[in-house]
N, C-alpha and C positions, 0 to 999 in steps of 0.2 A: 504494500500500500504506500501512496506517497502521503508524504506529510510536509507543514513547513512553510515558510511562503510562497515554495513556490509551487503548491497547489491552486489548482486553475478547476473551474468550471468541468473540462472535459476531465480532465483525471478524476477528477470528484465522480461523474457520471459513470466513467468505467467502473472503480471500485463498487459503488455503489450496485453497478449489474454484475457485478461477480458475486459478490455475496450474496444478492437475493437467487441467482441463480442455482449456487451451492444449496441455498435452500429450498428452492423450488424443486432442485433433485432428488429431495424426499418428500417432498408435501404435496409439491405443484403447484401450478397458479393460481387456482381456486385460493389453494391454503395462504398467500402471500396475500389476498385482497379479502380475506376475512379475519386477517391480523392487522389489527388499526396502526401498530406502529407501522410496520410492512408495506401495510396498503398506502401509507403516507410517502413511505419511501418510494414504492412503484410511482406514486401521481408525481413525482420531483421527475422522475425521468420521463414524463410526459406518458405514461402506458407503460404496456409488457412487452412493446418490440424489441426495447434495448435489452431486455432478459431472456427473449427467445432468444437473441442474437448468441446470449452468453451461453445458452442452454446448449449453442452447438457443437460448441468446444470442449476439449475433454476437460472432465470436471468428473472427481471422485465422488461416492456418494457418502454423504458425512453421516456420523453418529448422531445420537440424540444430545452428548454433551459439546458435541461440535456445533450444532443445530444451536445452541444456548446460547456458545460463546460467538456466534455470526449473527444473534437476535441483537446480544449487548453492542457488537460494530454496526450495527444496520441505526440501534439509535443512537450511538454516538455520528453518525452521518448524517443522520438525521438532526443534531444540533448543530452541525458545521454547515450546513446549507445555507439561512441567512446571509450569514456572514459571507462566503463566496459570493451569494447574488446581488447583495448591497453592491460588494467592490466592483463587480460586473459593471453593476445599472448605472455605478458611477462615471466610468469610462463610455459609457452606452452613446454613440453621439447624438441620435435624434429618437423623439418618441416614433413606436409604431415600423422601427427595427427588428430584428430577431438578436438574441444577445449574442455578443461573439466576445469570443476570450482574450484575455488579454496578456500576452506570457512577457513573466519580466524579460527588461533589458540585459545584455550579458554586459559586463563590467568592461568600461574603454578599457586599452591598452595604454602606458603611461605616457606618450607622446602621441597619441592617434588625436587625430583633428576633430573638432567638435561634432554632433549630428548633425545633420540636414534639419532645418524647421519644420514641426508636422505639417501634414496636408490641412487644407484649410477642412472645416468642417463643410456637410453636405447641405444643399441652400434645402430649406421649409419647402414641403413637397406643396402647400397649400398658402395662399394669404388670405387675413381675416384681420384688415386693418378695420381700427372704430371711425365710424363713418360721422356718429355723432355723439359728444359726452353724454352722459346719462340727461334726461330731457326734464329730470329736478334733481338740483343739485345743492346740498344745505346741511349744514352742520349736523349730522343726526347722534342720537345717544345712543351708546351701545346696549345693546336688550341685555336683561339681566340672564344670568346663565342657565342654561336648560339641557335638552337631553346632549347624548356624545353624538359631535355636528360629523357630516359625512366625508369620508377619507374621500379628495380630488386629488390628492398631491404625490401619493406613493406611487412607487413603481407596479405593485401590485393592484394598487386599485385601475389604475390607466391600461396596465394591459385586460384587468378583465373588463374595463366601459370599450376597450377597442376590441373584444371578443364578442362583446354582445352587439356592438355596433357590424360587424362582419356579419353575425348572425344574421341581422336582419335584414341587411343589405342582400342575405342571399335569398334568404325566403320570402322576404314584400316583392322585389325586383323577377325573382325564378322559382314562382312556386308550384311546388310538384316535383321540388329539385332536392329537396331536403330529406333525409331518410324515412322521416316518421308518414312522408308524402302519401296518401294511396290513389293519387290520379296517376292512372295507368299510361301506357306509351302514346295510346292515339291522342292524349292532350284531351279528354272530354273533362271539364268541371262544372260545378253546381253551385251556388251558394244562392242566402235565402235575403229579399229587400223588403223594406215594408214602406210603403210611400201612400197612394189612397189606398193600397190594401195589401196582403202578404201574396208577396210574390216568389217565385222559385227562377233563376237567371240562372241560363244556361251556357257555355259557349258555343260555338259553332261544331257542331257534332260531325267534323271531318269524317269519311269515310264510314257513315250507316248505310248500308248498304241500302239498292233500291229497289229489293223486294220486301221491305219494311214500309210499311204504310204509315202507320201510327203506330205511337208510345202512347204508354197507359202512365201516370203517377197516383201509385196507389199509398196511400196514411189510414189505416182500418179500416173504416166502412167506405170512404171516400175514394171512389176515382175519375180521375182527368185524363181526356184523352186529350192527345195532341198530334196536328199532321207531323209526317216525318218530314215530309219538306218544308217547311216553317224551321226545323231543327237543324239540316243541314245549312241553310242557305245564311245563316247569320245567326248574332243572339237574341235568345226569345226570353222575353217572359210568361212565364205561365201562373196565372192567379189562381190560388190554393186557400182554403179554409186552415184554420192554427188547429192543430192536434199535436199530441203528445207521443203519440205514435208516428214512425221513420217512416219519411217518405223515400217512396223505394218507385225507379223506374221498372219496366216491366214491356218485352212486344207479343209474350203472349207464346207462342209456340218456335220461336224462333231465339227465346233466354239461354237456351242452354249454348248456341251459337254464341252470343253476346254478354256471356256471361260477366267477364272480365270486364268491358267495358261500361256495361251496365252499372255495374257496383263500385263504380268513380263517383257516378252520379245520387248515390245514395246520402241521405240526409237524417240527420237526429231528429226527434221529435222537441216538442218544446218544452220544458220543465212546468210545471207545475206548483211547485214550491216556491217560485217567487214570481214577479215580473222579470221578461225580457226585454231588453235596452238594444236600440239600433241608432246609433251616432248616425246624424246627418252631416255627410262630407258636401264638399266643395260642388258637387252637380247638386245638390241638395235627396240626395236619394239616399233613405235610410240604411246602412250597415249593420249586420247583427257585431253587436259587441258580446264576447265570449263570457264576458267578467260580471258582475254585479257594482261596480263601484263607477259613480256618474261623477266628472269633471263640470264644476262651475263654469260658466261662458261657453261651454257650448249645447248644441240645442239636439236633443232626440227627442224619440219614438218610440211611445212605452206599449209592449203589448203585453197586456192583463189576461190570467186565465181565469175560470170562473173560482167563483169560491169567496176573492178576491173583491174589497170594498173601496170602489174607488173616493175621493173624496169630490164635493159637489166643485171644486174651485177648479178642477182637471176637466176641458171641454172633450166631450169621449165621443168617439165613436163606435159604434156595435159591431160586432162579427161575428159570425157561425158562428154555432156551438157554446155560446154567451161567452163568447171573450171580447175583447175591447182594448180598443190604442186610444192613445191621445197622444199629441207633442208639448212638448217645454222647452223650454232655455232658460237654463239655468243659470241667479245671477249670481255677483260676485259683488261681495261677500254673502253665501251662501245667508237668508232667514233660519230659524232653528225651525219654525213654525214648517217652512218646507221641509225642512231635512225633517221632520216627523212623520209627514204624509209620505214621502217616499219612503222613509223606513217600515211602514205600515205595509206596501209593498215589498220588502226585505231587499230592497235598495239603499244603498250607502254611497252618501259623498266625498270624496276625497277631501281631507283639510286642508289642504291651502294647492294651488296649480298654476303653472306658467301660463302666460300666454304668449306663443311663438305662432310668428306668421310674415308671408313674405308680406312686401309695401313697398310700392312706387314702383318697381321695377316687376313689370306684368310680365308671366311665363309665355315662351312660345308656344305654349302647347299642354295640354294634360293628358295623360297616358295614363292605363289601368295597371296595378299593382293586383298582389297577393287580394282574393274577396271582390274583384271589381272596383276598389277602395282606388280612387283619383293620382294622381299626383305631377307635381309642376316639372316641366321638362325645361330648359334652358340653354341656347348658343354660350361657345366657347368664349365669345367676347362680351356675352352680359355678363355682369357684377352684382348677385341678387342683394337685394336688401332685405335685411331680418328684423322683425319688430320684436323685443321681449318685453312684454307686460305685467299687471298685477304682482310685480315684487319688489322690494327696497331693499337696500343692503347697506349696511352698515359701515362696512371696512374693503377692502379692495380684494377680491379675491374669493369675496363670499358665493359669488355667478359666475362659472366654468360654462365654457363653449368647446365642444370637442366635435370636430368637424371628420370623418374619416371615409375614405378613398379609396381609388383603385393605388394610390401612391404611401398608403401609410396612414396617419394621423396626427391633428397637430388640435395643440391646445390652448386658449387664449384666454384669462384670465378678466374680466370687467370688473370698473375701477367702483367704488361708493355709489350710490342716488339711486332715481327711480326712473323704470321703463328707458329702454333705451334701443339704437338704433343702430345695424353692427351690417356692415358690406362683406360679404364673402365672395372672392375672386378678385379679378375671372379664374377658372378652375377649366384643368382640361377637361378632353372627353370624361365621363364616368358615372358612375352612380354612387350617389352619396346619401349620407346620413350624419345631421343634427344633430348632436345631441345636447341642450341645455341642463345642467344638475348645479343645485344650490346644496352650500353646506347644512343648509337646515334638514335635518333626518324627516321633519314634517312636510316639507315640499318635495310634491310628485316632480318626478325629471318631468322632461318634453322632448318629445324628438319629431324632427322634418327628415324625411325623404324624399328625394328628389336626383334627378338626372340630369344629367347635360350631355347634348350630343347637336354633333353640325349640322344635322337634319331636322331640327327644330323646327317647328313652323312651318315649313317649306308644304306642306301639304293642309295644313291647316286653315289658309287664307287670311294670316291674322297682319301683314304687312300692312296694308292700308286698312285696316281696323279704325273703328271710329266709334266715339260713345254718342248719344244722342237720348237727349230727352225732350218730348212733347208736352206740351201744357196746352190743354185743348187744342186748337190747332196752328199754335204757334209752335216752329220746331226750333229747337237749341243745340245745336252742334257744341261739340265739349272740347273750347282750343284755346288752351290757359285758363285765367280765373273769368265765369262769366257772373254777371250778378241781375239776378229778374225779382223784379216786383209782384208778389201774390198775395192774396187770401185764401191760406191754408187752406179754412173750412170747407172751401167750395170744392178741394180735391177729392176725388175719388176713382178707381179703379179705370172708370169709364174715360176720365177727360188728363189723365197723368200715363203716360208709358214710358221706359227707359227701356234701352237696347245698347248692349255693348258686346267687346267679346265674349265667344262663350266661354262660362265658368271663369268670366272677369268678376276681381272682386274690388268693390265700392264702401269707401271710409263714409261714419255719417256721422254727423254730431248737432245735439242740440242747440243752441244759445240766446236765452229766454230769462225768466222771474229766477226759472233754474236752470244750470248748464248742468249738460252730462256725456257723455260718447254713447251712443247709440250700436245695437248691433252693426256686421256690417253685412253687406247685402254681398249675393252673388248672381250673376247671370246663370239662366240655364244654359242648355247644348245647342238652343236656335239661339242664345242670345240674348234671353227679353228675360229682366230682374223684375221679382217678382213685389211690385211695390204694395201692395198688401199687406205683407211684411213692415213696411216702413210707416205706412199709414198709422200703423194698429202702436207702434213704438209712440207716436207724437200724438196720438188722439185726443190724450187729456190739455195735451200744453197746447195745439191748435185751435183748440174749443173754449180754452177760459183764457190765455193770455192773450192780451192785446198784439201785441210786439213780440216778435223774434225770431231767427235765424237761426235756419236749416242748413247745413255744411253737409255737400256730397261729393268724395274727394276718389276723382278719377283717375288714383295714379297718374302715368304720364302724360294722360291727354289734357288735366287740366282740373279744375274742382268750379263747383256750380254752388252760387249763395243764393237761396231763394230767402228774399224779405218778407217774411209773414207780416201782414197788417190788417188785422179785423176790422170791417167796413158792414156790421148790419146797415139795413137801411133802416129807417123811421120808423116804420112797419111794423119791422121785425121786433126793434125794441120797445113800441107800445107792444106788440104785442107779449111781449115778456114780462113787461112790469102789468098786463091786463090780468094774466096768470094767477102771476103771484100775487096779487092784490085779492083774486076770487080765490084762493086759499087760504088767505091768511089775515083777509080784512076784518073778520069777527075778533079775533084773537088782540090783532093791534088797537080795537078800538077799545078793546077790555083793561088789556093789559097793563098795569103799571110796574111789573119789575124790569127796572131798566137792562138787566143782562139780558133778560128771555127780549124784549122787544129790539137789542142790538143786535141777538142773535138769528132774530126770525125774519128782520123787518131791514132793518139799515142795512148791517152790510151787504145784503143781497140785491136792495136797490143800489149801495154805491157800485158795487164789483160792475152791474151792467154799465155805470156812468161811468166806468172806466178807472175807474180807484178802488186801491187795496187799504185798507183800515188798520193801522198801527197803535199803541199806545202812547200814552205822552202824562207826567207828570202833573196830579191834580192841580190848577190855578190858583184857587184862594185858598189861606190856610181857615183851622179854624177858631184863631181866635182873631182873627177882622171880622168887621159887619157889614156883610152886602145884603138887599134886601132880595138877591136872588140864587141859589145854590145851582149850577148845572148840577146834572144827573152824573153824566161824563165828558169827559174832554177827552178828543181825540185828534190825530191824525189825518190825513189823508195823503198815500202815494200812488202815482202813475208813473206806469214803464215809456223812457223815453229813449230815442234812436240817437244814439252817436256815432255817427259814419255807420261802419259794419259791427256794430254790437249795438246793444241795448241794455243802458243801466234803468234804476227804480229813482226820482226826485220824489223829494216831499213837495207839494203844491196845495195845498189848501189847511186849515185847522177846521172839526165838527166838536159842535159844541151842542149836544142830547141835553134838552130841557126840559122839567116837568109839563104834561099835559097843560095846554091853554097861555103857557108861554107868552107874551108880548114880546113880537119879534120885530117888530118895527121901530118903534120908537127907540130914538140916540136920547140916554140921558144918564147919569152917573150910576153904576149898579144895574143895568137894563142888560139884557141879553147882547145888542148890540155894543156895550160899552165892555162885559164879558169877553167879546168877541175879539174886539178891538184889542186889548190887552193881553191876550194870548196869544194874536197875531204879534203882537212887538215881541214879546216874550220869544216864538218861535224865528220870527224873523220872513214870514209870510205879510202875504198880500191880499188873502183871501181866507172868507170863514165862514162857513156852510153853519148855519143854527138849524136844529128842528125838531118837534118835540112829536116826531113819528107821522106827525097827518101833516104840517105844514112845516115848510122848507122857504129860507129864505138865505138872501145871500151877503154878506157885506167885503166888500170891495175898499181899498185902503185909497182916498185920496179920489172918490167917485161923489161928487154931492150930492146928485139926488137918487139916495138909494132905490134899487127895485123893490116892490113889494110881495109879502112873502105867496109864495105858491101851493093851495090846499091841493095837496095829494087827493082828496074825496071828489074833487069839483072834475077832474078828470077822468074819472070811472064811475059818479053817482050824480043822479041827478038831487034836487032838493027833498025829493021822499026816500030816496033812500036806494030809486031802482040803478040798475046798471045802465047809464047812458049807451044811445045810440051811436056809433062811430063814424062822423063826418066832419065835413069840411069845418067847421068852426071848433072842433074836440080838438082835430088835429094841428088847427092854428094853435092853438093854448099849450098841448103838449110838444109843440116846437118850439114855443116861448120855456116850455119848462127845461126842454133838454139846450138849448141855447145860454142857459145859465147854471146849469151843472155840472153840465159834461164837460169829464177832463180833456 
C-alpha cells in the first residue's frame, strides 16, 4: 500500500479495489454492498467496476481473520478519503470538471533553471454577467438565526446540483431515454391535460399499421373509440371521463400483435385520496403534476374526486362520475385561510418559492419537453434575460445561479436586495438548465430549461412578429412606449383583443389608489392573449377608482399605458344616487347615530362624487363654547393625474352636522364659520357641510355663497312620493353635481 504525501487520488483508488476485492473473494458483491462501511467504500470508487477489474487478477482467497484485518484497512481508507478529495478539489481548475490528480513535483536539481509558468487556466465555459443590480437595494438587517442554511459552496454539494442538473437535462430534453423509461422503440407516448376537460394527448403513432381501424381507450366500464387515422397522422387528443382505474389502449383482436406498443401508451388511474394538481404552463394547457405540493404565483387545475368537499369560494366545474376541476392562482404570500381549503383537499403549499422567468428578451420558438411541458428555444446570439422574484437576501451570496451545459457548469453568486435581473450568454448550441437555490433550507430551488440552437425560429414565423392591441376599433400597433386614453369600465371581451407571438408572454401592472404587479399574461398557439384573464385581475380597481394606469409590457416590441378615467354620464350617476336613496332613505331620515349615517349615507354619496373620506382631528376642544358641536369633521381626497401616475390630494374638509343644521348663515359659531376655520386649520379652500338630507358648500374668498342643496327635493316631491325624472329634476341635479363633484 502507499502511504505519505505522496499518495494521490488514483493510488488511493487502487488500494482501495484491492482490498474490497480480496474481500469480495469470499463474500462477493452482494456481501460488500450490505456492509455499510464497505458499501461506502464501493460508492468512493464510483461502483463495483473498479472491483471486478480487481477480481480478475490473481488474488488468494483470504481467511476469516484476514477478512477482519482488510475490514479495519477498508475503514481506515475510508477516513483518508476526505482529505485526498479536498487536496484534489483544490487544484480542480474549473467547476463541472472531472477531478484529475495531481502528482507532486520531483525536487529541481541544484543549478537546473527555474519552471516554465503554469498554463493559464481554462476560460468559463459559460457567461452570466449581472445585467442589472438587485432592483431594491437598502440597508437590510440580518434575520435572526434559524434552521442549518443550504450547502452552495462545497465541492460536494456542486457536483451533486450539476448531477441532478444533467439528470434533467437528459430526461425533460430525451424522454424515453432514461432507464426507468417504458416508451418502447416506435416512440408512441401518452400523457394526461386537463384544460375545459381531461384529456388523454397522444403523439403521432408512427407506424400503426393500416389494417387497424380504431383504438379503443378502455378505464373500467368506460370506453372510447378513436379513428386510427386521426392517430397516425399527428397529435390527438382524446376526451376521457376521470377514473381511478388505468386507462389502457386496446385494437381488439389484433393486441396480441401490438402488444408492446400498446402498453407505452398505458396510463394510471387517478388517486382518490387527495386532489390532483395540473400546473398551467406557458400555452396555458394544464400539466399533471406528479406531486401534491402547489407553488405560490403560479396558476392550476385542480381535479377533485368524489367524496371530496369543495369549498363555495373555488368556481367548479362538474365531470362524470361526480368529480370536479376548478382553476386558481395562487398568491404570494400565500393566505392561511387558503392554505386551509387546499389542505382540506390534502394539498400543501410550499413555504416560500422563486420566481424565475425569462423578460425582455422573447424566445425564438417553444419546443415540447418531457409530458408535452413547453419550453423557450433561443439563437446563439441572443442573451436571455432572467427575472428572479419574491426573494430578498441579506448578504451576498445568499442567491446561487448555477447554469449547466453541454460545456460543464458555472456558478454565479448575487450580491444583497431584492428581485433582480441576470443576462445569460450568449451561450452556444445546447440544452441547458437553470438552476436558482437560496441558502435558506425553506426556499424551494427553481429551475428553467431551455435550449438554444441556430435553427430557432426559422420555421416559426416569428421574424417580423408584431404585438397589437384593439380597443374597439381602433388598432394599436406595439412600437416602443405607446400611451391611449380609456375608460376601463366600458372594456370587455367583445370591444378589447390582443394578439402577439405565440406563447409570447406580456408584463402587467396596476397603478391606481393601489399599485400592484399583476399576473402576467400569455399568448396562445394562434397568438391571441387571453384578456379575460386581465379583465377579471382589474375589475375591482376599474369599477370604483377614478384614475389609473394599466402597464402592458411587451418585451421588445414596446409597452402600452392605457389611462383609465371614469367618465359616467349624468345619467348614470343620478341614477346611482336614485338607488341608493330608494334603499336607504327611511333609515337616513331616522337615523341619528352619526357613524351608522356616515357609514350608510355619506360616504357612499361622496365615493360616487369622486372623493375618498379620510379622518382629521376633532376642531373644537371641549372646554371652548361654541353654540354648535359638528357631529364629525372630516376629510375629503380625490385621485389626481400626474403625467403617467396618479397620486390621492386632499381637496375639500366635510363637516357632519346635527339634523336641521343652519347651513347658511356666516356668523361666529354657525356651521359656516365651523367650516371656515377648519378650512384655515387644514389649509383648504373648500368645505362641504351637511347634516345627511342637505348639503351645502363654502368656498374661501367667494361672497355670495351658494345655497344649501336638499338631497329630498331631488328624488321627492313635497308628499313625500318619488319624483318624476325630467327636464327641470335634471337641471337641479346638474346644479347639485356642478358643486360637489371633485
Amino acid at each position: 500500500m502507499s502511504h505519505g504525501p505522496e499518495r494521490t487520488l488514483e493510488s488511493f483508488r487502487a488500494d482501495a479495489a484491492l482490498v474490497l476485492a480480496r474481500i469480495a473473494r469470499a463474500r462477493g458483491i452482494d456481501g460488500l454492498r450490505r456492509h455499510n462501511v464497505l458499501n461506502k467504500l464501493v460508492n468512493t470508487l464510483g461502483g463495483t467496476h473498479a472491483v471486478e477489474e480487481a477480481l480478475a487478477g490473481p488474488i488468494a482467497l483470504p481467511n476469516d481473520a484476514e477478512i477482519e484485518a482488510l475490514t479495519k484497512q477498508a475503514i481506515a481508507l475510508l477516513k483518508e478519503f476526505p482529505l485526498l478529495k479536498a487536496r484534489a478539489s483544490a487544484e480542480r481548475p474549473q467547476l463541472g470538471l472531472p477531478l484529475e490528480p495531481t502528482p507532486p513535483p520531483p525536487p529541481p536539481p541544484a543549478a537546473a533553471p527555474p519552471p516554465p509558468p503554469p498554463p493559464p487556466p481554462p476560460p468559463v465555459p459559460y457567461t452570466i454577467p449581472l445585467l442589472v443590480d438587485p432592483l431594491f437595494v437598502r440597508e437590510m438587517t440580518k434575520p435572526p438565526p434559524g434552521p442549518k442554511p443550504r450547502d452552495l459552496a462545497s465541492v460536494e454539494a456542486v457536483d451533486k446540483i450539476l448531477e441532478r442538473q444533467t439528470s434533467a437535462i437528459v430526461t425533460f430534453f430525451a424522454p424515453g431515454q432514461a432507464a426507468e423509461a417504458t416508451v418502447k422503440a416506435s416512440g408512441w407516448s401518452a400523457h394526461f391535460e386537463l384544460n375545459e376537460s381531461l384529456c388523454i394527448v397522444t403523439n403521432p403513432l408512427v407506424g400503426l399499421p393500416g389494417f387497424v381501424k380504431t383504438l379503443d381507450v378502455v378505464s373500467g366500464e368506460h370506453t372510447r373509440s378513436v379513428l386510427a387515422s386521426n392517430l397516425r397522422s399527428g397529435k390527438m387528443r382524446i376526451e376521457i371521463p376521470p377514473s381511478s382505474v388505468e386507462y389502457r389502449f386496446t385494437s381488439g383482436i389484433y393486441d396480441e400483435e401490438l402488444g408492446p406498443e400498446l402498453a407505452a401508451l398505458m396510463l394510471p388511474g387517478f388517486t382518490t385520496a387527495r386532489a390532483t394538481a395540473f400546473r398551467v404552463d406557458a400555452n396555458g394547457e394544464g400539466q399533471l403534476l406528479t406531486g401534491a405540493i402547489l407553488s405560490p404565483g403560479r396558476t392550476y387545475r385542480i381535479l377533485v374526486p368524489p367524496g371530496f368537499e369543495v369549498d363555495a369560494g373555488f368556481v367548479v366545474k362538474e365531470l362524470p362520475g361526480e368529480w370536479r376541476c376548478f382553476e386558481l392562482t395562487l398568491p404570494k404570500p400565500m393566505p392561511p385561510e387558503l392554505s386551509a381549503r387546499l389542505l382540506r383537499l390534502n394539498l400543501v403549499t410550499a413555504k416560500t418559492t422563486l420566481d424565475l422567468d425569462f423578460v425582455g428578451v422573447a424566445a425564438r420558438e417553444y419546443r415540447e419537453g418531457r409530458g408535452g411541458e413547453r419550453y423557450a428555444c433561443f439563437r446563439p446570439e441572443d442573451a436571455p434575460v432572467v427575472q428572479i422574484g419574491g426573494v430578498e437576501t441579506h448578504e451576498p451570496g445568499d442567491l446561487v445561479l448555477f447554469l449547466a451545459g453541454p460545456s460543464g457548469q458555472t456558478r454565479h453568486a448575487l450580491p444583497s436586495g431584492r428581485d433582480f435581473l441576470v443576462k445569460v450568454g450568449p451561450l452556444p448550441p445546447g440544452r441547458y438548465a437553470l438552476d436558482v437555490l437560496s441558502v435558506q433550507m425553506t426556499r424551494e430551488p427553481e429551475r428553467l430549461l431551455f435550449e438554444v440552437d441556430e435553427r430557432a425560429g426559422r420555421g416559426a414565423g416569428l421574424t417580423g412578429a408584431q404585438a397589437v392591441v384593439e380597443l374597439g376599433e381602433k388598432r394599436i400597433a406595439i412600437d416602443g412606449d405607446v400611451v391611449q386614453d380609456v375608460d376601463m369600465t366600458l372594456l370587455d371581451e367583445g370591444n378589447l383583443r390582443i394578439t402577439a407571438p405565440p406563447l409570447f408572454r406580456i408584463g402587467a401592472r396596476w397603478e391606481g389608489e393601489r399599485s400592484r404587479v399583476l399576473q402576467p399574461l400569455f399568448a396562445n398557439r394562434a397568438g391571441v392573449v387571453p384578456v379575460a384573464d386581465l379583465l377579471k385581475q382589474v375589475e375591482a380597481d376599474r369599477a370604483s377608482d377614478w384614475l389609473g394606469d394599466l402597464w402592458l409590457d411587451f418585451g421588445e416590441f414596446g409597452r402600452l399605458l392605457l389611462l383609465h378615467h371614469r367618465r359616467p354620464s349624468i345619467h348614470a350617476t343620478f341614477g346611482d344616487l336614485a338607488r341608493l336613496f330608494e334603499q336607504r332613505a327611511r333609515s337616513v331620515k331616522t337615523t341619528i347615530d352619526v357613524s351608522l349615517l356616515r357609514t350608510i349615507w355619506i360616504e357612499p354619496i361622496c365615493r360616487l362624487l369622486r372623493y375618498r373620506v379620510a379622518e382629521t382631528p376633532p376642531l373644537l376642544d371641549d372646554g371652548e363654547d361654541f353654540p354648535l358641536r359638528p357631529l364629525s369633521t372630516l376629510v375629503l381626497d380625490t385621485a389626481v393625474r400626474e403625467g403617467h401616475g396618479v397620486t390621492v390630494e386632499r381637496v375639500a374638509a366635510l363637516i357632519v352636522c346635527p339634523r336641521g343644521t343652519d347651513l347658511e348663515t356666516r356668523a361666529p359659531g354657525t356651521a359656516r364659520d365651523v367650516g371656515a376655520r377648519l378650512a384655515q386649520r387644514e389649509g383648504l379652500s373648500r368645505v362641504v357641510l351637511t347634516d345627511g338630507l342637505s348639503w351645502a358648500l363654502w368656498e374661501r374668498g367667494r361672497v355670495f355663497p351658494r345655497p344649501p342643496v336638499n338631497f329630498l327635493a331631488l328624488f321627492e316631491d313635497e308628499t313625500g312620493a318619488r319624483t318624476v325624472f325630467n327636464e327641470a329634476l335634471l337641471a337641479r341635479f346638474e346644479e347639485f353635481i356642478y358643486q360637489f363633484h371633485a
